[in-house]
C-alpha positions in Angstrom: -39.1 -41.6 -1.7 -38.8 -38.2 0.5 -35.6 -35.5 -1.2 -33.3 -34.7 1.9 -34.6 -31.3 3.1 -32.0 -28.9 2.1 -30.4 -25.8 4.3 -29.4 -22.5 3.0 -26.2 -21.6 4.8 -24.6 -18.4 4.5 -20.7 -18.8 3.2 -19.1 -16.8 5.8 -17.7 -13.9 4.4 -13.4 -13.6 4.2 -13.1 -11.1 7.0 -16.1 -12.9 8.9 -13.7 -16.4 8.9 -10.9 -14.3 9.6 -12.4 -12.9 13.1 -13.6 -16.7 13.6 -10.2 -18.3 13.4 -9.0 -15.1 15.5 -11.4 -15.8 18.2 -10.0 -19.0 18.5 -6.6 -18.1 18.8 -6.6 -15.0 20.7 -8.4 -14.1 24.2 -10.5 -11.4 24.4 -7.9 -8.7 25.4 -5.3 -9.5 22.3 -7.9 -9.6 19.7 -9.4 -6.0 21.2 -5.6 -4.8 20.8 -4.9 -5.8 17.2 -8.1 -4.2 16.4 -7.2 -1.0 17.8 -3.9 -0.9 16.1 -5.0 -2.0 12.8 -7.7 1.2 13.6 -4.4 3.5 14.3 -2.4 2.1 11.1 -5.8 3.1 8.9 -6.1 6.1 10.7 -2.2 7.0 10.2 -2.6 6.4 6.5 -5.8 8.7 6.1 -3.5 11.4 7.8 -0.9 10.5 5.8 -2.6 10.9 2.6 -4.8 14.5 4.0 -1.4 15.7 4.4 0.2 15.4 0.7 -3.0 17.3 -0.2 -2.6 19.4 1.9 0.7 20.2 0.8 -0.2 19.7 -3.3 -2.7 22.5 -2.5 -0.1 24.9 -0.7 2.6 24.3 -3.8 -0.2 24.8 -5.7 -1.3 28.0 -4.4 2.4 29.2 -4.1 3.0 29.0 -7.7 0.0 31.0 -8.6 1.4 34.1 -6.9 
C-alpha cells in the first residue's frame, strides 16, 4: 500500500490573504487608490512624529541658553 504523496503549501501570510480577498472585491483602480492613501496616512504619521522631534530638540536647545 502506496502513502498519499504529500504537498508542501505555503500558509499565505495575513497581509498576503488580505490583498487576495481585496482583489476580489475591488477592481484594479480602487485597490491602487486605497494603497495610495494608506501610503499618505503612513507617510503623514512619519511627518507627524519628525516633527515633535523636531520640536523636543528646539525646546531642548532653548532651555540650554
Amino acid at each position: 500500500m502506496q502513502a498519499a504523496p504529500v504537498r508542501a503549501t505555503a500558509i499565505p501570510s495575513f497581509t498576503g490573504a488580505l490583498r487576495a480577498v481585496e482583489s476580489l472585491l475591488m477592481s484594479g483602480g480602487q485597490r491602487t487608490a486605497r494603497r495610495n492613501a494608506w501610503t499618505s496616512v503612513l507617510e503623514d504619521r512619519r511627518r507627524a512624529k519628525d516633527r515633535v522631534e523636531a520640536q523636543r530638540f528646539l525646546d531642548q536647545a532653548a532651555g540650554q541658553s
